[in-house]
Structures are given as C-alpha cells and as structure tokens.
C-alpha positions in Angstrom: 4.2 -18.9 -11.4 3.8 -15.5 -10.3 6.1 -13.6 -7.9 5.4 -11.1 -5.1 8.0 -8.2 -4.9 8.5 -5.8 -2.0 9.5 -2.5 -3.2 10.5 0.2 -0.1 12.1 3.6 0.0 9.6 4.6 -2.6 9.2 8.6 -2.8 6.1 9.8 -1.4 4.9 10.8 -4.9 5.2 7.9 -6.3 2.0 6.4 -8.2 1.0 2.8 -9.5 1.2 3.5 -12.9 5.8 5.0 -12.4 6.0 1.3 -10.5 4.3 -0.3 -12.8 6.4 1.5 -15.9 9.8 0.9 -13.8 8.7 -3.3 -13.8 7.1 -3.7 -16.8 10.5 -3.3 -18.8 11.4 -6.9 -17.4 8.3 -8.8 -17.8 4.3 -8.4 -17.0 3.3 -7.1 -14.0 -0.2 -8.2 -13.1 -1.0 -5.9 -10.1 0.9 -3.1 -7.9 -0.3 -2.1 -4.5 1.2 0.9 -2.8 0.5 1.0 1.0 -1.3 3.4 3.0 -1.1 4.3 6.5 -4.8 3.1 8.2 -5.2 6.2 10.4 -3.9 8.4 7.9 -4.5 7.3 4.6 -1.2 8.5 3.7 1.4 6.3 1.5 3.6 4.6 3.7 6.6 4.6 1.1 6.6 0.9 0.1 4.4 -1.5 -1.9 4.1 -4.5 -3.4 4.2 -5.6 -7.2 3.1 -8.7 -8.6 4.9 -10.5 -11.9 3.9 -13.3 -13.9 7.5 -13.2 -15.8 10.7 -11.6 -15.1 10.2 -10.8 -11.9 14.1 -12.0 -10.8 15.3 -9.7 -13.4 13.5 -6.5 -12.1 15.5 -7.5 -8.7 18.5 -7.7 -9.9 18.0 -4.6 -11.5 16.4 -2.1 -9.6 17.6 -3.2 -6.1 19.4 -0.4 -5.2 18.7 1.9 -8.3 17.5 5.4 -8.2 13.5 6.1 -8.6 12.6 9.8 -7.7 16.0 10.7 -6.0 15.3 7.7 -3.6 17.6 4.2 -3.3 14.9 1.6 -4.0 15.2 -1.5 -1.9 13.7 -4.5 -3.9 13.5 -8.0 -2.7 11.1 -11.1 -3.2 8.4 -10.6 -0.1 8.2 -12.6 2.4 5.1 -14.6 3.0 2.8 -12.4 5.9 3.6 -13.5 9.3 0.2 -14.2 11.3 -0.3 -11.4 14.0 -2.1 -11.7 17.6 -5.3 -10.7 17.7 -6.2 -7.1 19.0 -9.3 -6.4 21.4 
C-alpha cells in the first residue's frame, strides 16, 4: 500500500527530482508534487511525495533533518478536508 507524505519548510529552490533523490534512499517513490501558489505560480514551500515502500522510514528520518539550510518537517498527510464552495 502506498503512503502520502507531506514534506513543508522546503527551500524555495527546491526541485522534484532533490525530493525525490532525498526519498528514494528508503524505498520507491512513485510521484512528487511540489505546490504552487494559484495566483502566483510560485512554489509554496511544501509538497507532497508518494511511496510504495519505505515510506515510515523516510519519516523517521528526515523529519526534522536539514535539506538546503531549511528544517524539513515530514509527516504522513492527512486525507483533504472538503472545503465550502466559493461563488
């Protein structure tokens, strides 16, 4: 079963391919998704990663390590909560 990790306090330089290299050393990582402010288009500083194996080991590991001078905070995600709709 696969597991969906939230990844925040990410650098603003960061790319898919450093998060992906940073998980991939505890199991396979089957997509990343860094998120982007919608007015903006810049990168909010926190993503998501997606693990088929090994994904409680990458917690454990990098929660609270250091990834471009920044204190990663990593934790499983939380399913989306529904939001009102806007008009």
């Amino acid at each position: 079963m696969s597991k969906n990790i939230y990844v925040g306090n990410l650098p603003w330089s960061a790319t898919e391919d450093e998060i992906r290299d940073a998980f991939s050393q505890f199991g396979e990582v089957t997509r990343v998704s860094l998120v982007n402010d919608h007015e903006t288009g810049r990168f909010r500083g926190f993503g998501f990663v997606e693990m088929d194996s090994g994904g409680d080991e990458a917690i454990t590991a990098l929660d609270g390590s250091d990834f471009g001078g920044r204190t990663l905070k990593v934790n499983e995600a939380r399913p989306r909560q529904p939001r009102p709709k806007r008009w």
